[in-house]
PDB file of N, CA, C and O in Angstrom, chain B, residues numbered from 101:
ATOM      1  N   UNK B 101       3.994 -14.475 -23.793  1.00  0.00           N
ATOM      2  CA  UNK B 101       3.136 -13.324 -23.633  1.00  0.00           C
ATOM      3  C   UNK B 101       2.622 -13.223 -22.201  1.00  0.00           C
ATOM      4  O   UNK B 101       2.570 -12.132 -21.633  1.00  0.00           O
ATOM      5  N   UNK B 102       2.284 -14.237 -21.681  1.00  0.00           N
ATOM      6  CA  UNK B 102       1.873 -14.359 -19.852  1.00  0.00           C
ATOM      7  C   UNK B 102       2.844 -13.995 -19.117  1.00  0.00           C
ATOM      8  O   UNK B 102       2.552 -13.254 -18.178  1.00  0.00           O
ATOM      9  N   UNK B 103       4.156 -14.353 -19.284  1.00  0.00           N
ATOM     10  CA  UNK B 103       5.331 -13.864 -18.447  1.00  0.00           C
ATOM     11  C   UNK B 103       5.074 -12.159 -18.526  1.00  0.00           C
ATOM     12  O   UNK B 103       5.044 -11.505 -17.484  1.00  0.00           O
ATOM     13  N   UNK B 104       4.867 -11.420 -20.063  1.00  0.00           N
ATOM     14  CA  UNK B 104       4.954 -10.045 -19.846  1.00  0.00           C
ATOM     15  C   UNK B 104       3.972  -9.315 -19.236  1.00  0.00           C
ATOM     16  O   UNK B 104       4.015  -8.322 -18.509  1.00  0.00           O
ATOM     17  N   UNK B 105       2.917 -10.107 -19.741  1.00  0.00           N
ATOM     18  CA  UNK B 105       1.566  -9.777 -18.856  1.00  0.00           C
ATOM     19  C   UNK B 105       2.007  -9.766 -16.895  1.00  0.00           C
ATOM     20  O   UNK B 105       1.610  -8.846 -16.181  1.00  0.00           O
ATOM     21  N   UNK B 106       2.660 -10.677 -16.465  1.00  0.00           N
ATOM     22  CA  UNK B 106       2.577 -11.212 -15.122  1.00  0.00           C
ATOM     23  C   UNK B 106       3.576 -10.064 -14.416  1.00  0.00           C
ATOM     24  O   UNK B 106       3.288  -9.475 -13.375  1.00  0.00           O
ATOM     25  N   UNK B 107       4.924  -9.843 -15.258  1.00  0.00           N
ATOM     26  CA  UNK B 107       5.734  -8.658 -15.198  1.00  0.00           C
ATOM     27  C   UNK B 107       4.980  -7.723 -15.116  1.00  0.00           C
ATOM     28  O   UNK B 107       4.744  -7.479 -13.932  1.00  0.00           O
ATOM     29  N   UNK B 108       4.333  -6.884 -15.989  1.00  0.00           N
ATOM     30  CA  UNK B 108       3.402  -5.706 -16.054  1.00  0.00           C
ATOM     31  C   UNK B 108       2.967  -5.315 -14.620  1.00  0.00           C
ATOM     32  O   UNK B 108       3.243  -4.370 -13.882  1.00  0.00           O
ATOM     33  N   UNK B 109       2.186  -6.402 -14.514  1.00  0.00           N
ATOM     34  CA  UNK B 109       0.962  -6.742 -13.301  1.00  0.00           C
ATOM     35  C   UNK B 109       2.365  -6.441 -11.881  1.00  0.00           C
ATOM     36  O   UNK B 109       2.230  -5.383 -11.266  1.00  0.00           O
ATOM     37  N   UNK B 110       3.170  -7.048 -11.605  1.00  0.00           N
ATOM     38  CA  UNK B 110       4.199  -6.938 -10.949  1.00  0.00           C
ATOM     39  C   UNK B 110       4.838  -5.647 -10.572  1.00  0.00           C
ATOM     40  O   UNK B 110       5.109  -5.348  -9.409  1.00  0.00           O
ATOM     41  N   UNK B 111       5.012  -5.077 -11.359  1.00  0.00           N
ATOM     42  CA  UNK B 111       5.046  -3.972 -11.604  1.00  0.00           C
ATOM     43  C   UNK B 111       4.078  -2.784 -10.944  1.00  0.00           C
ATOM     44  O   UNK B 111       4.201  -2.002 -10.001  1.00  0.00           O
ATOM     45  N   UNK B 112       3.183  -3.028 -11.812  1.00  0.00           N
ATOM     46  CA  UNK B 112       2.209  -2.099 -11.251  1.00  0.00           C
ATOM     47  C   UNK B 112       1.691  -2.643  -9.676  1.00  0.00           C
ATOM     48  O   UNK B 112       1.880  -1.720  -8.883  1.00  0.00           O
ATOM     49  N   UNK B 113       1.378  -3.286  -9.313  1.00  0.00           N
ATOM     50  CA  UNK B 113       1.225  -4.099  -8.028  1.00  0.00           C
ATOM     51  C   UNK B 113       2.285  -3.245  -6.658  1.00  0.00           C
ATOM     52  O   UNK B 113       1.943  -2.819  -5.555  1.00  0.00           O
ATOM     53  N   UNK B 114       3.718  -3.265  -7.391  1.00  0.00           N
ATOM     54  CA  UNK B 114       4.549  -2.973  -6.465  1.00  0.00           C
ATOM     55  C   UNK B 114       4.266  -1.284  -6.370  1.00  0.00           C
ATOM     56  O   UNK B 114       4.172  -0.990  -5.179  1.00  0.00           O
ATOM     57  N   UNK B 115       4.124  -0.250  -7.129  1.00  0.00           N
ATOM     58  CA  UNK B 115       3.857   0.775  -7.312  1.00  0.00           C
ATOM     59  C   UNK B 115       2.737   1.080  -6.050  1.00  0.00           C
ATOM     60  O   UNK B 115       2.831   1.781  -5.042  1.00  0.00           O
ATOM     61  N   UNK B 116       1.655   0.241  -6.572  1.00  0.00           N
ATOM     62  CA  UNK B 116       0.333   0.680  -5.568  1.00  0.00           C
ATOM     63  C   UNK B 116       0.845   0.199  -4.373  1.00  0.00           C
ATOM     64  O   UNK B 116       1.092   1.174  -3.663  1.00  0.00           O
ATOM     65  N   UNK B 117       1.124  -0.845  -3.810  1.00  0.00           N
ATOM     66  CA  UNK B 117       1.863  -1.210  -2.644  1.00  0.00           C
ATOM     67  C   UNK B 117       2.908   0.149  -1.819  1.00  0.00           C
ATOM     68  O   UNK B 117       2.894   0.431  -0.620  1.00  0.00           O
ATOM     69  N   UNK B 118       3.585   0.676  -2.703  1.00  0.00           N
ATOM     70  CA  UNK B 118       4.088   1.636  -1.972  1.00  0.00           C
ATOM     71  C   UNK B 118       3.462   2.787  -2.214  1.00  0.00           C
ATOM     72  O   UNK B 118       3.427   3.350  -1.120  1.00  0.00           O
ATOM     73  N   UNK B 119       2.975   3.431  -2.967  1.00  0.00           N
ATOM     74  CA  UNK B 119       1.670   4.394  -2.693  1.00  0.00           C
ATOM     75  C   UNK B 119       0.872   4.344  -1.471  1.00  0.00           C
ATOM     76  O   UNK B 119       0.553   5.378  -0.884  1.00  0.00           O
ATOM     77  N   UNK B 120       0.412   2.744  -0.914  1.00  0.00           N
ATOM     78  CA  UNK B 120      -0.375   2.872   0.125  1.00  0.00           C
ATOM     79  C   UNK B 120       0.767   2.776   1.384  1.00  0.00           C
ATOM     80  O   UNK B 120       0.477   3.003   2.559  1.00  0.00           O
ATOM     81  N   UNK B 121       1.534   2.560   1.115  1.00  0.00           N
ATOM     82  CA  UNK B 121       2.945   2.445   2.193  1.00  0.00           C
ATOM     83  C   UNK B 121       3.127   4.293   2.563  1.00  0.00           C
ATOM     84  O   UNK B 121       3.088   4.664   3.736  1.00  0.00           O
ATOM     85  N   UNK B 122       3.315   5.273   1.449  1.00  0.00           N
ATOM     86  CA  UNK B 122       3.797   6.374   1.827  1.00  0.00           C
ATOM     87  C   UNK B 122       2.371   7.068   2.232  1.00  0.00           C
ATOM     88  O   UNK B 122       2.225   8.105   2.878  1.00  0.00           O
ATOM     89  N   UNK B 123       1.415   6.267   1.709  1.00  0.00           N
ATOM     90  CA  UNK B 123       0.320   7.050   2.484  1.00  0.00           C
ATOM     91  C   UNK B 123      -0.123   6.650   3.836  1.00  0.00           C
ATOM     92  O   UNK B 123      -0.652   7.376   4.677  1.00  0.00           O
ATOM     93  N   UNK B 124       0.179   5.347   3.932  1.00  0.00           N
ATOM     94  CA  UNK B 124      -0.026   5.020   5.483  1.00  0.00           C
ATOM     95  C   UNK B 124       1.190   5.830   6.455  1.00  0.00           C
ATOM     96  O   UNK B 124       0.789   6.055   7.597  1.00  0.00           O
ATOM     97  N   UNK B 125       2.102   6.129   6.268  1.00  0.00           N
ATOM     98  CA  UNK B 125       3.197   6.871   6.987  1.00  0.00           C
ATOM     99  C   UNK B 125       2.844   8.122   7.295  1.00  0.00           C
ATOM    100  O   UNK B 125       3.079   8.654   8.380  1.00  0.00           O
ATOM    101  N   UNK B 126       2.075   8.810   6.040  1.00  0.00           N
ATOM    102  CA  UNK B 126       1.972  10.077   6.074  1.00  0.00           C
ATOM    103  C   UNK B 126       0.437  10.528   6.950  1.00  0.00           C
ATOM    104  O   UNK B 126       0.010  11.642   7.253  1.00  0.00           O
ATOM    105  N   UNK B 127      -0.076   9.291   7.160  1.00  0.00           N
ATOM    106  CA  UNK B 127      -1.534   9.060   8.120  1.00  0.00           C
ATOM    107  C   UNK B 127      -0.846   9.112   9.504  1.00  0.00           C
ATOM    108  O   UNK B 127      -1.095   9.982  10.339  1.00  0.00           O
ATOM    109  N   UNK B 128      -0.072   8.233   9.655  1.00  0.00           N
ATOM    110  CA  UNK B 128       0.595   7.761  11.034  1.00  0.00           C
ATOM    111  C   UNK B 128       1.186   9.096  11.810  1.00  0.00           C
ATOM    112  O   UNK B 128       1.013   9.270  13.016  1.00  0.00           O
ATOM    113  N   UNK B 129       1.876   9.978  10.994  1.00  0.00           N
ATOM    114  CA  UNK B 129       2.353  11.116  11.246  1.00  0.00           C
ATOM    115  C   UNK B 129       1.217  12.144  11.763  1.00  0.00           C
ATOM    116  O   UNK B 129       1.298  12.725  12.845  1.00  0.00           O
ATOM    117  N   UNK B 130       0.246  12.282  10.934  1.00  0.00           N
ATOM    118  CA  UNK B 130      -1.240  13.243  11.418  1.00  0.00           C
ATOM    119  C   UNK B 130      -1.412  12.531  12.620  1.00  0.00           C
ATOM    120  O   UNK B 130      -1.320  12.939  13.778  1.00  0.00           O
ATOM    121  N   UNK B 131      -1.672  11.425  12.191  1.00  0.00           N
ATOM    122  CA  UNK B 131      -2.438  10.726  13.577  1.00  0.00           C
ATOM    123  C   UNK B 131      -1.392  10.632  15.599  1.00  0.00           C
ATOM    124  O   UNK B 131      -1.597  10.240  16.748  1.00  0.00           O
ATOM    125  N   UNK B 132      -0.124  11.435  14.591  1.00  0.00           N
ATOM    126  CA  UNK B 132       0.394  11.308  16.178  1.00  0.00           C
ATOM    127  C   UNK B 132       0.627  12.879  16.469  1.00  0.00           C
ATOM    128  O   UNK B 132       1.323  13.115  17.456  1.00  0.00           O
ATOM    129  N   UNK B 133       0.241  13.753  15.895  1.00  0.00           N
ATOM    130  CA  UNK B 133       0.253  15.253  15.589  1.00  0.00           C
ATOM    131  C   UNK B 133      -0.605  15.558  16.677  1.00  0.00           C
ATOM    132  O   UNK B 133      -1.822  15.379  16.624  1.00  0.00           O
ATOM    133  N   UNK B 134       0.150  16.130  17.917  1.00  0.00           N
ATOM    134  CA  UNK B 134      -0.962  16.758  18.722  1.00  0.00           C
ATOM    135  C   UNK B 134      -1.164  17.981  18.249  1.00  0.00           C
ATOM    136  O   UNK B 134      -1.755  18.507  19.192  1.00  0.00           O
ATOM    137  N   UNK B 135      -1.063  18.834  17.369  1.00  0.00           N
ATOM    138  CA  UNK B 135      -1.502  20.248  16.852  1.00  0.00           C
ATOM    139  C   UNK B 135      -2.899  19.791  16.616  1.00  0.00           C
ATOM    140  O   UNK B 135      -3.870  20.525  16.801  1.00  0.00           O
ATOM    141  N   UNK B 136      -2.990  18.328  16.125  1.00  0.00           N
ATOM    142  CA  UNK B 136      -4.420  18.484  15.090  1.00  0.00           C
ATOM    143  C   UNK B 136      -5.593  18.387  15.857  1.00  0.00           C
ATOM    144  O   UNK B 136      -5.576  18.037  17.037  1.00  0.00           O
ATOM    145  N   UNK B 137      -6.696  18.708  15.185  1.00  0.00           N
ATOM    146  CA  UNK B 137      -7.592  18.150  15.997  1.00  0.00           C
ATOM    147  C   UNK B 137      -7.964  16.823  16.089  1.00  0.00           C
ATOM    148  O   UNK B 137      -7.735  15.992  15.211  1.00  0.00           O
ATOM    149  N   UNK B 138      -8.674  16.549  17.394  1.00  0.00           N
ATOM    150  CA  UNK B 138      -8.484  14.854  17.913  1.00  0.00           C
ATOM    151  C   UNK B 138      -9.117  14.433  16.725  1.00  0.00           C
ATOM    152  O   UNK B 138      -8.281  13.699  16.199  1.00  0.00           O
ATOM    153  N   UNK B 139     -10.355  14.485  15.824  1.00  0.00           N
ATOM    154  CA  UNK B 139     -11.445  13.927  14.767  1.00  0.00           C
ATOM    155  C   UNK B 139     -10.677  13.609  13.770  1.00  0.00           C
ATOM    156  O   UNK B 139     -10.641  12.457  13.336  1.00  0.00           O
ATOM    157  N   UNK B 140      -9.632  15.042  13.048  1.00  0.00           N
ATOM    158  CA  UNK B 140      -8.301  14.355  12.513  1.00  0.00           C
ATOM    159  C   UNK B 140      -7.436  13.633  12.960  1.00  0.00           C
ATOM    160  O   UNK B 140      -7.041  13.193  11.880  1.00  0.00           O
ATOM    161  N   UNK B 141      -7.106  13.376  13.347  1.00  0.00           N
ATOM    162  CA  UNK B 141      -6.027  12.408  13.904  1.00  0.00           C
ATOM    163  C   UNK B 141      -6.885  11.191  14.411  1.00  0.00           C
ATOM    164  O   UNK B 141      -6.072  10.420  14.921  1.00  0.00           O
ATOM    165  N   UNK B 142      -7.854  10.784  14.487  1.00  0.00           N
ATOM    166  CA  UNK B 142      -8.815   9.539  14.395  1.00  0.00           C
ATOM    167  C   UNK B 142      -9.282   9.232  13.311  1.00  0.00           C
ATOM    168  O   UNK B 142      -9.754   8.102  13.186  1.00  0.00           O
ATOM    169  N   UNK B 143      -9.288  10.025  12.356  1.00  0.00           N
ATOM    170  CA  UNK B 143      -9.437   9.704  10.523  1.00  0.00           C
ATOM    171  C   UNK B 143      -8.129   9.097  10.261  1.00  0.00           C
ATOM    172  O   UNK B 143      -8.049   7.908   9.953  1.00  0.00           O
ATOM    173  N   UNK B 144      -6.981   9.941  10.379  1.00  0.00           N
ATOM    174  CA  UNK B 144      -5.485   9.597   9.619  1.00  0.00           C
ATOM    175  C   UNK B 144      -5.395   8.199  10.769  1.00  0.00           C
ATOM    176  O   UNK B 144      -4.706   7.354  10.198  1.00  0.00           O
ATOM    177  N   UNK B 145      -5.802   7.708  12.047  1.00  0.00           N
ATOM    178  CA  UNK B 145      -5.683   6.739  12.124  1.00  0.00           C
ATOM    179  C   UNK B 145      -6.330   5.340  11.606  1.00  0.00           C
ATOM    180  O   UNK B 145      -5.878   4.202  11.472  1.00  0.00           O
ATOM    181  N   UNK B 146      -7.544   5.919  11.385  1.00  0.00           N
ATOM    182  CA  UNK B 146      -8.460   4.933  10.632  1.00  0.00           C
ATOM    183  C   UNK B 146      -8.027   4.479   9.503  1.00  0.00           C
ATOM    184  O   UNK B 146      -8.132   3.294   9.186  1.00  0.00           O
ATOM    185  N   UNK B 147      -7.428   5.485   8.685  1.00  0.00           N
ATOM    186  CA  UNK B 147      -6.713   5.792   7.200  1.00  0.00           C
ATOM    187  C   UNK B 147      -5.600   4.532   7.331  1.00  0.00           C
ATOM    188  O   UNK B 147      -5.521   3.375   6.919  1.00  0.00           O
ATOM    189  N   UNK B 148      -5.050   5.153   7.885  1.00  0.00           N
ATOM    190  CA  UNK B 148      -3.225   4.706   8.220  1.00  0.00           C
ATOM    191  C   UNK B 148      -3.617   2.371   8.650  1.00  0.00           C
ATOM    192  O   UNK B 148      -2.905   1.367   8.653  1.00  0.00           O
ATOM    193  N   UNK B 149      -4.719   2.589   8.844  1.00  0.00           N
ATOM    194  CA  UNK B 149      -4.712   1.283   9.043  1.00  0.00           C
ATOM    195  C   UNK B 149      -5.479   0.336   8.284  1.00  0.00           C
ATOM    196  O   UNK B 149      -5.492  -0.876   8.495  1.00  0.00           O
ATOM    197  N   UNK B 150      -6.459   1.269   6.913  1.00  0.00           N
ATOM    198  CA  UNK B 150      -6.360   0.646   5.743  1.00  0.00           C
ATOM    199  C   UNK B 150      -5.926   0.734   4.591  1.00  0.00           C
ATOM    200  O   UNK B 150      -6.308   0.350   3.486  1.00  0.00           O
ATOM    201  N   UNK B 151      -4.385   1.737   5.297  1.00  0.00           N
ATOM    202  CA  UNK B 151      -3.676   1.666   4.259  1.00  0.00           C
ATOM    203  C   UNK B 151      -2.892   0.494   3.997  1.00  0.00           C
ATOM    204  O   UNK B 151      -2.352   0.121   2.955  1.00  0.00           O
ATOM    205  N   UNK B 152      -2.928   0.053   4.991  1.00  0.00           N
ATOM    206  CA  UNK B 152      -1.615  -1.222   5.742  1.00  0.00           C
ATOM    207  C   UNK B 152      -2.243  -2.455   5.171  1.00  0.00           C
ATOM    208  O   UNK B 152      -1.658  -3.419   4.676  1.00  0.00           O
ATOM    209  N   UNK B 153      -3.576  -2.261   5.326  1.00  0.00           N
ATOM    210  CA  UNK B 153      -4.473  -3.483   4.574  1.00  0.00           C
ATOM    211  C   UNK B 153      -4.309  -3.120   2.919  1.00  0.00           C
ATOM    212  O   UNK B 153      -4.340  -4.055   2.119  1.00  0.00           O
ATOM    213  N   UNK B 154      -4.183  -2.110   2.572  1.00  0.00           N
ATOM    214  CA  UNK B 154      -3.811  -2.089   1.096  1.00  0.00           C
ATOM    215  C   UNK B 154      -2.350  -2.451   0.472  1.00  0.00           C
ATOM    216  O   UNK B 154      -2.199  -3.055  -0.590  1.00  0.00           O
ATOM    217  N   UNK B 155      -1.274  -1.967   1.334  1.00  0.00           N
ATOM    218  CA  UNK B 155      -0.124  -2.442   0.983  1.00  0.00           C
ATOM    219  C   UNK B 155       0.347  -3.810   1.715  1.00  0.00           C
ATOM    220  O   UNK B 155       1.472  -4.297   1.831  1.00  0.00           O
ATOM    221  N   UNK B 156      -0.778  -4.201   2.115  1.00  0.00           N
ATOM    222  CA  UNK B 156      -0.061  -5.857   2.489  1.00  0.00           C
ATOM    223  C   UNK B 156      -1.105  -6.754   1.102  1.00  0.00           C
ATOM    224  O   UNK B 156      -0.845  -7.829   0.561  1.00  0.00           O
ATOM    225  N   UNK B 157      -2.043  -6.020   0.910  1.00  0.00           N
ATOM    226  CA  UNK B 157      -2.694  -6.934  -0.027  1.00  0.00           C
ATOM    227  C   UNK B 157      -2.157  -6.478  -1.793  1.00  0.00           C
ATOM    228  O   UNK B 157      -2.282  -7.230  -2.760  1.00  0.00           O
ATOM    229  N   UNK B 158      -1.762  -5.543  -1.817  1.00  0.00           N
ATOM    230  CA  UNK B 158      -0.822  -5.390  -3.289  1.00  0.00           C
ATOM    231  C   UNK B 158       1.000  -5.894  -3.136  1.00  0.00           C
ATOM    232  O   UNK B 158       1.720  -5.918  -4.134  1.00  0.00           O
ATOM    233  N   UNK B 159       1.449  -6.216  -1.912  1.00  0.00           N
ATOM    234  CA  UNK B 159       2.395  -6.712  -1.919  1.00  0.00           C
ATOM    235  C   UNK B 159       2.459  -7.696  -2.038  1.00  0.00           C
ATOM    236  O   UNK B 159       3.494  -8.128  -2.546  1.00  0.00           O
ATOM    237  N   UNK B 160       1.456  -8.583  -1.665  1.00  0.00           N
ATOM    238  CA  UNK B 160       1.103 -10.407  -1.572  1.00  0.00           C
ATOM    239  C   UNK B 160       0.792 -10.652  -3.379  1.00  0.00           C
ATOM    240  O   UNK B 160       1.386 -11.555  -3.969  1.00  0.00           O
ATOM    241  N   UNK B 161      -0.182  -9.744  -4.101  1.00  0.00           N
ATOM    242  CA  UNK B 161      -0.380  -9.626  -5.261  1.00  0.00           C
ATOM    243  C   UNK B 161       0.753  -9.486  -5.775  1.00  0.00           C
ATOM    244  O   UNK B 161       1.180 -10.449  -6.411  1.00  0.00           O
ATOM    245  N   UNK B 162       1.713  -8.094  -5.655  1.00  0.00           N
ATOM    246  CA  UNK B 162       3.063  -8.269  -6.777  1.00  0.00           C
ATOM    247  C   UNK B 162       3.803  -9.764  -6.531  1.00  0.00           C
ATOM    248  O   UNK B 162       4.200 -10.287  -7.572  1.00  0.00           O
ATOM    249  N   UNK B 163       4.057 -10.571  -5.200  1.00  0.00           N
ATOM    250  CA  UNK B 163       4.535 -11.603  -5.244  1.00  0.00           C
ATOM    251  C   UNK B 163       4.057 -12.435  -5.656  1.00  0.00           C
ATOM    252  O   UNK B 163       4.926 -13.271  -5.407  1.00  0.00           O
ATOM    253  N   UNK B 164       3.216 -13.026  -6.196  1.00  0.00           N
ATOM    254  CA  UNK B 164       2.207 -13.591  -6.802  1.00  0.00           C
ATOM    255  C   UNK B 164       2.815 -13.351  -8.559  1.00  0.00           C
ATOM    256  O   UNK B 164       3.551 -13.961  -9.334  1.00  0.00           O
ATOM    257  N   UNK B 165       2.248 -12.481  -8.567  1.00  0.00           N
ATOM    258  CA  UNK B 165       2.839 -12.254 -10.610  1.00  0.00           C
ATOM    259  C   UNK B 165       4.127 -12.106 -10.805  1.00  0.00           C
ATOM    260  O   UNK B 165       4.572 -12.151 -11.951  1.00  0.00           O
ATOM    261  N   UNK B 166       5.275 -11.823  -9.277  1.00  0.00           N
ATOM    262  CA  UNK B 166       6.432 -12.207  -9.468  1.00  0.00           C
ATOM    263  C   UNK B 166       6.876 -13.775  -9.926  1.00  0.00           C
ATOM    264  O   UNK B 166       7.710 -13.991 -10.805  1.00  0.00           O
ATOM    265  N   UNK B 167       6.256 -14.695  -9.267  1.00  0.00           N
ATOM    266  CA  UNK B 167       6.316 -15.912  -9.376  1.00  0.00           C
ATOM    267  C   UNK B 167       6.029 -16.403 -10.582  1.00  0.00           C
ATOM    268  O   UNK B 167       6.892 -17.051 -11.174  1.00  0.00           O
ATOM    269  N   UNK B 168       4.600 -16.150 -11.233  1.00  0.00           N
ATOM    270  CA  UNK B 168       4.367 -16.681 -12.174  1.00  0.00           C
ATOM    271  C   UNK B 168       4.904 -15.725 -13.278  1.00  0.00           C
ATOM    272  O   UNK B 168       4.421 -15.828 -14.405  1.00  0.00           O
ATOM    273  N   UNK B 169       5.713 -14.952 -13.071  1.00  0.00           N
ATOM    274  CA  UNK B 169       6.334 -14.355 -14.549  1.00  0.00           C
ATOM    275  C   UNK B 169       8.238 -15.287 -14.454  1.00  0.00           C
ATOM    276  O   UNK B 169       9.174 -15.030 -15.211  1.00  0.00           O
ATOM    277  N   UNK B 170       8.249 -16.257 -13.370  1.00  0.00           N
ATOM    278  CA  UNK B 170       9.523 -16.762 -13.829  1.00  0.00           C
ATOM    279  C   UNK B 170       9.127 -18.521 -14.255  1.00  0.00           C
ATOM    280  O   UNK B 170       9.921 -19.454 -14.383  1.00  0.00           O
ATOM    281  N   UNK B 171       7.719 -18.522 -14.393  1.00  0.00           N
ATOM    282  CA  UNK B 171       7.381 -19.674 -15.046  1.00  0.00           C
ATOM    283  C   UNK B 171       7.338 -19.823 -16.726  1.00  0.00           C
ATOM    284  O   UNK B 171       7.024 -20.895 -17.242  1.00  0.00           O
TER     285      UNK B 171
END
């Protein structure tokens, strides 16, 4: 039952990981947008760099319940 639990978790882990991946890209892009205004493009950079802190910390997590779902 822990293996499916740890799968699940794995799962969902990797999902949010790239959620904050396509949202940090899609920050990075505003943030190099000279159309925008400078205040935007200093948000989408602010953004874009805790997004990076979100998909490095749900990627470390899915590897984590990767591991313990082959125990």
């Amino acid at each position: 039952m822990e293996t499916v639990k740890n799968a699940a978790n794995y799962v969902a882990e990797t999902v949010q990981g790239t959620g904050a991946e396509a949202s940090k890209e899609a920050n990075k892009n505003v943030a190099k947008n000279d159309d925008a205004k400078v205040s935007t493009r200093a948000s989408a950079a602010k953004d874009a760099v805790v997004d990076k802190k979100d998909e490095f910390s749900h990627n470390t997590k899915a590897d984590v319940h990767k591991e313990a779902a082959k125990n």
